[in-house]
C-alpha positions in Angstrom: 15.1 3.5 8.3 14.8 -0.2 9.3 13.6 -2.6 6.9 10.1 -2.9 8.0 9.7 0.8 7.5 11.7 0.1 3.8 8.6 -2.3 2.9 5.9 -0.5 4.1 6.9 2.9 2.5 7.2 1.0 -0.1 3.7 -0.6 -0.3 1.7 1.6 -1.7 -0.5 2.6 1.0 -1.9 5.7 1.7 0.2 8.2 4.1 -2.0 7.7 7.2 -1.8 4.3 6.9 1.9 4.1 6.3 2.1 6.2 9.5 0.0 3.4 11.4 1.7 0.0 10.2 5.2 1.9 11.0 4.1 3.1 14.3 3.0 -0.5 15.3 5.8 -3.4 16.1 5.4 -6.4 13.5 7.2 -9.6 13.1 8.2 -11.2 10.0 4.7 -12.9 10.0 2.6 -10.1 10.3 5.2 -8.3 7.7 4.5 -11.3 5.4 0.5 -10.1 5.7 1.4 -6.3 5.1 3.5 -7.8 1.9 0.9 -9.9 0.3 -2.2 -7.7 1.2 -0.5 -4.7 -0.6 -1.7 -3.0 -4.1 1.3 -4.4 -5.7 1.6 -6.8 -9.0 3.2 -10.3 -7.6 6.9 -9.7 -8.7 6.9 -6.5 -6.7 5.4 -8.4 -3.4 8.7 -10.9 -4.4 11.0 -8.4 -3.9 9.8 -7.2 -0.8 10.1 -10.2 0.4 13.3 -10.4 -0.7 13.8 -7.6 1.5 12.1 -8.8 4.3 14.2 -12.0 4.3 17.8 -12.6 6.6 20.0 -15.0 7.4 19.5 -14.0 10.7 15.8 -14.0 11.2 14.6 -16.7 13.5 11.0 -17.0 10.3 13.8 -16.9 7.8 12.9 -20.6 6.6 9.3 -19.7 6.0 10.0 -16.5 4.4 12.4 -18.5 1.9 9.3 -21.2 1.6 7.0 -18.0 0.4 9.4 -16.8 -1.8 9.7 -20.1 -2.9 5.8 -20.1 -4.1 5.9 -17.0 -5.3 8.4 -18.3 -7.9 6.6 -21.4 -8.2 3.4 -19.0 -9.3 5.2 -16.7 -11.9 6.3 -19.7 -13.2 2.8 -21.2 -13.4 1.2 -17.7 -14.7 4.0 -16.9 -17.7 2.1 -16.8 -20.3 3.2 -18.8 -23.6 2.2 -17.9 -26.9 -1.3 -18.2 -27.6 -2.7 -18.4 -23.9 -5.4 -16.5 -22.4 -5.6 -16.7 -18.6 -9.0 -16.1 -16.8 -10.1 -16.2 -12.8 -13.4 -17.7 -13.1 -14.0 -17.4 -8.7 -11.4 -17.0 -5.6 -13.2 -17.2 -2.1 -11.1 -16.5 1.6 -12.5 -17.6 4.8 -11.3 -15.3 7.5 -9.6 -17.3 9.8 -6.5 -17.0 12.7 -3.6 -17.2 11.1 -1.0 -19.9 12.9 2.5 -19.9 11.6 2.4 -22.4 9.5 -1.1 -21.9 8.5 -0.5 -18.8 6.9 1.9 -19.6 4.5 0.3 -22.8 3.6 -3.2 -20.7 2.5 -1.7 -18.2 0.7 0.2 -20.5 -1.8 -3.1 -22.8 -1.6 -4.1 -20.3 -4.5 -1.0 -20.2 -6.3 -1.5 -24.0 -6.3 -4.8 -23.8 -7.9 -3.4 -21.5 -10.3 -0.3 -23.7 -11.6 -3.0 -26.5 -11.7 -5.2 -24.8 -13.7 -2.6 -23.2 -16.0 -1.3 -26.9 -16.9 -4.4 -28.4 -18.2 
């Protein structure tokens, strides 16, 4: 078993979609996509991509960059003593993804978030 099929199995999707998302060749991007759009809590997602991220990878830079976020929005969502955390509205436009444009929206919201937290 490759890596890719490591992460997917270990998504959380149903069977016939596991079958699917294996059956089809990905890239690291598109892996990134499977990663964050799974039913998983975001420490989980940071392991996969964990996983998903080698030295060798020609997106290995950008995967480091998300992992990077996601740290940056743990950090931002531990909660101290005496905090209560709410999500008042979150909106996505559905747009083509570029490269760069991809990781840039998803840690748009983990920005808002560590904003928010601070004030």
């Amino acid at each position: 078993m490759n890596r890719y099929e490591q992460i997917i199995s270990a998504c959380g999707f149903s069977e016939e979609m596991e079958r699917y998302l294996i059956g089809c060749k990905h890239n690291d991007y598109e892996m990134i996509e499977i990663i964050l759009g799974a039913p998983l809590t975001l420490t989980e997602k940071r392991k996969l991509l964990e996983l998903l991220n080698t030295q060798d990878s020609e997106e290995y830079d950008d995967v480091t960059e998300c992992i990077r976020e996601f740290d940056d929005a743990l950090a931002a969502l531990e909660q101290k003593k005496g905090e209560i955390f709410t999500l008042s509205s979150v909106g996505m436009m559905m747009t083509y993804w570029t490269k760069t444009s991809l990781l840039r929206s998803r840690s748009c919201l983990f920005r808002r978030l560590r904003n928010t937290s601070k004030s």
